[in-house]
C-alpha positions in Angstrom: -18.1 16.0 -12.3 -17.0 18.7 -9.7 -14.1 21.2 -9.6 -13.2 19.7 -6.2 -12.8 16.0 -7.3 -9.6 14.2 -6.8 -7.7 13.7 -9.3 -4.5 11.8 -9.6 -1.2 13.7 -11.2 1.4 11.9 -10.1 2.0 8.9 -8.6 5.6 6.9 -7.2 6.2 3.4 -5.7 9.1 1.3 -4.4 8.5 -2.9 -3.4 9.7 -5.9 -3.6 10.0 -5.8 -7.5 12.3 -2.8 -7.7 12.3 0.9 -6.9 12.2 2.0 -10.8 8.4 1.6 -11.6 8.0 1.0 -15.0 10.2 -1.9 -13.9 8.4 -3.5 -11.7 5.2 -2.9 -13.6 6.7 -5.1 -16.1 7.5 -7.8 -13.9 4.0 -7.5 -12.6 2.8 -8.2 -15.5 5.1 -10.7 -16.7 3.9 -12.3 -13.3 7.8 -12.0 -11.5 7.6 -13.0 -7.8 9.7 -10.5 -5.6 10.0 -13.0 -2.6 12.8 -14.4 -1.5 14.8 -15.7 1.2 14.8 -13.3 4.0 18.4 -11.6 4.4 17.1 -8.4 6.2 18.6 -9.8 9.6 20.7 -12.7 10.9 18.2 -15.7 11.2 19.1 -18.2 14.1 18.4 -21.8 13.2 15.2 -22.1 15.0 14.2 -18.3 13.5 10.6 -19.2 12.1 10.6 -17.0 9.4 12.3 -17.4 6.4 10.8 -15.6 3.5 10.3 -11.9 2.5 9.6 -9.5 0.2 12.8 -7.2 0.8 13.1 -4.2 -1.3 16.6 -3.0 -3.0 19.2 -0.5 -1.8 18.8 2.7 -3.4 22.0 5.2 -3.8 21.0 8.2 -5.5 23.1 10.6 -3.9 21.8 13.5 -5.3 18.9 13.7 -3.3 19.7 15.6 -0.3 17.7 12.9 2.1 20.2 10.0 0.6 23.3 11.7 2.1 25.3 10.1 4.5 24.6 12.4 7.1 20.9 12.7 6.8 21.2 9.1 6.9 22.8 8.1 9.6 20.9 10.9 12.0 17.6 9.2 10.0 18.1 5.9 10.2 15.2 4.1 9.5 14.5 3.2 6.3 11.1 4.8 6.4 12.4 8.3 6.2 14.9 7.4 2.6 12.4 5.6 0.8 9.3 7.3 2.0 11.1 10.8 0.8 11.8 9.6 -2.2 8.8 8.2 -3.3 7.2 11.6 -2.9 10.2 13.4 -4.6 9.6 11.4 -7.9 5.8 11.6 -7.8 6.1 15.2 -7.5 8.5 15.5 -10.6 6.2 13.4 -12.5 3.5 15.6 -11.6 4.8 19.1 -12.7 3.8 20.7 -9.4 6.3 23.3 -8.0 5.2 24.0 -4.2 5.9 27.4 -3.8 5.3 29.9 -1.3 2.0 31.3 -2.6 1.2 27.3 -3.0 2.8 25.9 0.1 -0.7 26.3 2.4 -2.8 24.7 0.0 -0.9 21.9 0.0 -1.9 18.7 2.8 0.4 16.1 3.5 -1.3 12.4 4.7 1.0 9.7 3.9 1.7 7.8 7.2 2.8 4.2 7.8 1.4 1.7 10.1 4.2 0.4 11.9 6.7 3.7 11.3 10.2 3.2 13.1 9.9 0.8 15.5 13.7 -0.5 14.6 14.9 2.6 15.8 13.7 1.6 18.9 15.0 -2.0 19.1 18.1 -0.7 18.5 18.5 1.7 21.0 17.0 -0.8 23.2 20.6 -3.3 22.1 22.8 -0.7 23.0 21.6 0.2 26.2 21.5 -3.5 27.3 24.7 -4.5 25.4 26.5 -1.1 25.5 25.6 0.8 28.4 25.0 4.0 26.2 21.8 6.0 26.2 19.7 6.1 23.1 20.8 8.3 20.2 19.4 11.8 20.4 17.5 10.9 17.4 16.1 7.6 18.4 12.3 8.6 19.6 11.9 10.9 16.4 12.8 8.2 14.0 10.5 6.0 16.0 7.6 9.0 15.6 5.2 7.6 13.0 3.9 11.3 11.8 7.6 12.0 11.8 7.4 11.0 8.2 4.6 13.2 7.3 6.8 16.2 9.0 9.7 15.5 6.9 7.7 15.5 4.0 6.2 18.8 4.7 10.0 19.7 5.9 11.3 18.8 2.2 8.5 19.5 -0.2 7.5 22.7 2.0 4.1 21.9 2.7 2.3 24.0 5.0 -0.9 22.8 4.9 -3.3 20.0 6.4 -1.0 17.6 7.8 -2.2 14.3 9.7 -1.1 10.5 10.2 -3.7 8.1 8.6 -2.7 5.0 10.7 -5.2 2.6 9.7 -3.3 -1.0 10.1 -2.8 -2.4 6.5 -5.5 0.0 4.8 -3.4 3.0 5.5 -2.2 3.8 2.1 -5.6 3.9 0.8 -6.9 5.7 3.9 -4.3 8.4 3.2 -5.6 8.5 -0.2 -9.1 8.8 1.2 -8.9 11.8 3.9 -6.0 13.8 1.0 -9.6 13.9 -1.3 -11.6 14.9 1.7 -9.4 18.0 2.3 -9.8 18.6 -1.7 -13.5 18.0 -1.5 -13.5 20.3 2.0 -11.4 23.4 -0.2 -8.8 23.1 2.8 -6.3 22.1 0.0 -6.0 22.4 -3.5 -2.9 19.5 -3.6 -2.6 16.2 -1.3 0.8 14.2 -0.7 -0.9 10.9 0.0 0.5 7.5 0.5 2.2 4.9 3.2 5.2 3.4 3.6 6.2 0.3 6.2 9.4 -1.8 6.8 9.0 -4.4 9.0 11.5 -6.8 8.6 12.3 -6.5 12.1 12.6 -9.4 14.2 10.0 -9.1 16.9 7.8 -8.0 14.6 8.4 -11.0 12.6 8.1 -13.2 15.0 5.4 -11.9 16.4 3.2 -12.2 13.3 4.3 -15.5 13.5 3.0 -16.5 16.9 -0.2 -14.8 15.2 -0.7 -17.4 12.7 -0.2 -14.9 10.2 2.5 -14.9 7.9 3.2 -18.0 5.6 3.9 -21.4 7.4 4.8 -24.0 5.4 3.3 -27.6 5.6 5.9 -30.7 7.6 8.9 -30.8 5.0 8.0 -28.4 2.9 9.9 -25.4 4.0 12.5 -25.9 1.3 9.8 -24.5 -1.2 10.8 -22.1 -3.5 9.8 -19.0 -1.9 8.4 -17.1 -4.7 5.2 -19.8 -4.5 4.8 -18.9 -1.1 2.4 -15.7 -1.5 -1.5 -17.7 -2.4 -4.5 -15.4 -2.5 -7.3 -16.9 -2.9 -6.0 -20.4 -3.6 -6.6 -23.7 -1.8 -3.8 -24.0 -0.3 -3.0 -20.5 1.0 -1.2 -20.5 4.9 -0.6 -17.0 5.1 0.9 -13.6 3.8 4.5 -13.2 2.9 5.5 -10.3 5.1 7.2 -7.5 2.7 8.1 -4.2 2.7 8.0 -0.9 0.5 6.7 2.6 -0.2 4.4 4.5 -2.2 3.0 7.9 -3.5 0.2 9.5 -4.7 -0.1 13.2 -5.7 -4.1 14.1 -5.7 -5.5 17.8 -6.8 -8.4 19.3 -7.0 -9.7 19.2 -11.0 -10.3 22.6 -11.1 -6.4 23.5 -9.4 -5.2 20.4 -12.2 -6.8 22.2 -15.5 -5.9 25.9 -14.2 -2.1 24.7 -14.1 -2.4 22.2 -17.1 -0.8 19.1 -15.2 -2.0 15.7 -16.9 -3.7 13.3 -15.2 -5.9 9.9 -16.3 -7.8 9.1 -13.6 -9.3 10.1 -10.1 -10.6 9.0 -6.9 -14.3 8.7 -8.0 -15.6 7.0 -4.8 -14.6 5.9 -1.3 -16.1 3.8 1.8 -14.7 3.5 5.4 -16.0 1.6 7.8 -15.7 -0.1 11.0 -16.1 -3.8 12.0 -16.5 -3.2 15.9 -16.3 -6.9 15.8 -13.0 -8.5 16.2 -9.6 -7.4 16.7 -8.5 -9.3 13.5 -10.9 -11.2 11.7 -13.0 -9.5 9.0 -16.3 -9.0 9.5 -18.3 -9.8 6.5 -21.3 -7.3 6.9 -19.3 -4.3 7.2 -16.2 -5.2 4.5 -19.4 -5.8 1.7 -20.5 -2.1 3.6 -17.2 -0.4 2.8 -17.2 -1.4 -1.3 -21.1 -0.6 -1.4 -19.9 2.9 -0.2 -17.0 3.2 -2.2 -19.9 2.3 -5.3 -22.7 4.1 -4.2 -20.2 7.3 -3.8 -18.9 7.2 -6.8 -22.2 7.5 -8.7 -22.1 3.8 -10.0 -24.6 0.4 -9.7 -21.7 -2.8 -9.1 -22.0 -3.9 -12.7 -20.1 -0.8 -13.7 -16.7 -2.1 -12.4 -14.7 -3.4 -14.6 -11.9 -4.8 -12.5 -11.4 -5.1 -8.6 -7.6 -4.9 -7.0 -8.2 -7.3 -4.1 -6.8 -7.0 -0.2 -6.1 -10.5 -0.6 -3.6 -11.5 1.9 -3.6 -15.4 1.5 -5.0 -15.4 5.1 -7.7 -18.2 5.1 -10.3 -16.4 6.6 -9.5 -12.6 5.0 -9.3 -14.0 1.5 -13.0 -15.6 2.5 -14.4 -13.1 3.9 -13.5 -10.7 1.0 -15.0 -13.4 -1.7 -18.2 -13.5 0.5 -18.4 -9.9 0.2 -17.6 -9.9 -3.7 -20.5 -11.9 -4.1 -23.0 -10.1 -2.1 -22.2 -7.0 -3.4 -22.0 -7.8 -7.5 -24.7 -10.6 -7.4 -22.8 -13.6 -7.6 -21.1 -12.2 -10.5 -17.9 -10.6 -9.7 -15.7 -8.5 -12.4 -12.2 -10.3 -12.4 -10.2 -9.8 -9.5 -6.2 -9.0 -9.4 -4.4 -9.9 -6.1 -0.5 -7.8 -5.9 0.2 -9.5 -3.2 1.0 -12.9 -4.8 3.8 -10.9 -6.6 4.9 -8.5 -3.7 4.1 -9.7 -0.3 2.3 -7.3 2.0 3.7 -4.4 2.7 1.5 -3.7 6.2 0.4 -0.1 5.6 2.1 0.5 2.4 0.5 -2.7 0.4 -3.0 -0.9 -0.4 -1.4 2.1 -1.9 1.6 0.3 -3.5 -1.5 -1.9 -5.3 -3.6 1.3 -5.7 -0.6 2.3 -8.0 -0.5 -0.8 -10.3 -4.2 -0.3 -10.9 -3.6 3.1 -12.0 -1.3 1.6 -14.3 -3.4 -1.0 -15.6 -6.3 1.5 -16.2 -3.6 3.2 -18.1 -2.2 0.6 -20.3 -5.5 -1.5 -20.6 -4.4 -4.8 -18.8 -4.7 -6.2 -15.2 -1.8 -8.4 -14.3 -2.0 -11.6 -13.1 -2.6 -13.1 -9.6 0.4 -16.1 -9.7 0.6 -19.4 -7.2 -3.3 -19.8 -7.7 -4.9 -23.2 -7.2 -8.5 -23.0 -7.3 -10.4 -23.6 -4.2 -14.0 -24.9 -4.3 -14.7 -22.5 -1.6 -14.2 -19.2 -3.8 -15.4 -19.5 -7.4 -13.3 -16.6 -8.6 -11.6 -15.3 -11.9 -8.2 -14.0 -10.6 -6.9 -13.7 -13.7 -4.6 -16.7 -12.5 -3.4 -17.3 -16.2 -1.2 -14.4 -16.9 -1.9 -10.8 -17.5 -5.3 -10.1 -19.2 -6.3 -7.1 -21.6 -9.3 -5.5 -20.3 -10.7 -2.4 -20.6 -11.1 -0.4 -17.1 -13.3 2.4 -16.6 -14.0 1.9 -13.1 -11.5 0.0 -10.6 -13.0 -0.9 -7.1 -9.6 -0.7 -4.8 -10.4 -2.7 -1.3 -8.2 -2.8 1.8 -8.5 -4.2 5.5 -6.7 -4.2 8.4 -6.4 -4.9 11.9 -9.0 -3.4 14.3 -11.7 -3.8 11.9 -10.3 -0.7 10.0 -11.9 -0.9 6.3 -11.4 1.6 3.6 -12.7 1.2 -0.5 -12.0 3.1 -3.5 -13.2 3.5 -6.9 -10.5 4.8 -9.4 -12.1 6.7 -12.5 -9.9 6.5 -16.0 -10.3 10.2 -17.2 -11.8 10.5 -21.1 
């Protein structure tokens, strides 16, 4: 146990369930779907797309990012819900960032996709309007533009960097904020993602991927909520969503100096590379990554007590990740949660959105449940598919993959 450990004092998340998150903890537990028709943007009748997980409006005015006028010169919702995620983190972790602080402080969180909206629509109006793009058009579509507005409203002047890592990039953030702890280059981290890519192209476009959820020959009146399957026989794909988290990590020693609370840590971590396909997991490396994450932490596999799964509902990915379960805890596997069958995926901001409800469920002792499961002789898994389960966690292995091969692991600690 080192002074330099991560430690986690404050934490924030907006998704499909809600932007309050005691709230959507609840649901998550009570095993509440947030998908549901998609409403983000007129859908043509041939649009193939129908689904989401959309999160609410927010209106609370009295942050100065939620004005009208920071709004409408910041118009993509990355900026609003991205800023306030970190706002409430940081209230619910005591930290002032003051002067004497501000360089000590590093600032990760990112986002995959950022504000490529902002760009479609200056694109319209210059082919519909004849106008030139909004003076802020290319900042809003700047994806460490939202780490510079963090630092711009929290006044962090430290370490500042973009964690793009496709749909590991929350955790990633997460991951390089405890390296500048561990480094003494910071003694506080912002970390976390946010993504909002309910745009049409990009919609589409996973489409024509074979990505998101496509429902079977007369079946695409299903109720959407069903639609999200990780690990389940009938999976056809992820449920495109949207959202925002935050995570506020300090050095231990900075944490007990300052007496801020905090119940767990980042223990362990793994990152690693497929260099195999652009896509597709690659089975030797992803087992690498959570054998890292492990071996960092200090810990043999039958020392986890719970694993929060990547578990898109993508036939191969949810596979590929069972596979790996099994090689690396010996055929026997701790039960496994999948978010996703209650959220969606959030692209960049799913793995640290889901990092957030295991902190919570290392908190309150239970691991909410993984809904829409049918089993599938092809991955003998306990997904805690019957509702939320009590279970003691210690140790929580965290995994996230995305595209290019980019894999990143986690162990969360509970603190004694």
């Amino acid at each position: 146990m080192g002074l330099k450990d991560a430690v986690i004092i404050g934490y924030d998340a907006i998704s499909p369930l809600g932007h309050d998150l005691e709230s959507q903890w609840q649901q998550a537990l009570a095993g509440k779907s947030g998908i549901t028709p998609l409403t983000r943007f007129p859908l043509s009748d041939d649009f193939p797309v129908r689904i989401a997980g959309q999160v609410p409006a927010i209106d609370q005015a009295d942050y100065p990012f939620l004005s009208a006028r920071h709004q409408a010169a910041w118009s993509s919702p990355v900026f609003k819900y991205s800023q306030l995620t970190v706002a409430r983190a940081l209230e619910r972790s005591g930290i002032e960032i003051t002067p004497d602080l501000a360089s000590r402080v590093a600032v990760t969180y990112s986002s995959a996709i950022g504000g490529l909206d902002a760009v479609l629509t200056a694109d319209r109006r210059m082919q519909s309007q004849g106008k030139l793009p909004h003076p802020y058009a290319n900042p809003n579509a700047c994806i460490n533009m939202i780490g510079g507005k963090i630092a711009i409203q929290t006044g962090a002047r430290g370490p500042i960097t973009s964690t793009i890592s496709a749909c590991a990039t929350g955790l990633t953030s997460m991951i390089i904020g405890a390296m500048f702890l561990a480094q003494n280059r910071a003694d506080v981290a912002i970390c976390g993602a946010v993504d909002f890519a309910l745009v049409e192209p990009i919609v589409a476009g996973f489409y024509t991927m074979n990505g998101v959820y496509i429902p079977k020959d007369e079946r695409e009146h299903d109720f959407p909520e069903a639609a999200s399957r990780p690990f389940s026989a009938n999976r056809r794909g992820f449920v495109l969503s949207e959202g925002a988290g935050a995570v506020i990590l300090a050095t231990r020693e900075f944490a007990e100096a300052h007496g801020l609370v905090y119940h767990c840590e980042l223990a362990g971590w793994g990152m690693t590379s497929d260099a195999h396909h652009f896509v597709a997991p690659y089975l030797e490396m992803v087992t690498q990554c959570m054998l890292d994450a492990i071996t960092d932490a200090d810990l043999a596999p039958q020392d986890i007590d719970a694993v929060n799964g990547h578990a898109a509902s993508t036939k191969v990915g949810d596979q590929v990740e069972y596979d790996a379960l099994q090689a690396v805890f010996h055929h026997n596997p701790p039960p496994v949660c999948a978010n996703k069958s209650l959220i969606g995926h959030a692209m960049g901001a799913s793995s640290v959105i889901e990092s957030i409800f295991a902190l919570q469920g290392m908190r309150d002792g239970v691991v909410p449940p993984t809904i829409n499961y049918t089993a599938d002789p092809q991955i003998e898994i306990d997904c805690v598919a019957e509702g939320k389960r009590p279970i003691n966690q210690e140790f929580v292995l965290k995994n996230a993959f995305g595209f290019g091969g980019c894999n990143s692991c986690a162990v969360f600690k509970r603190s004694s």
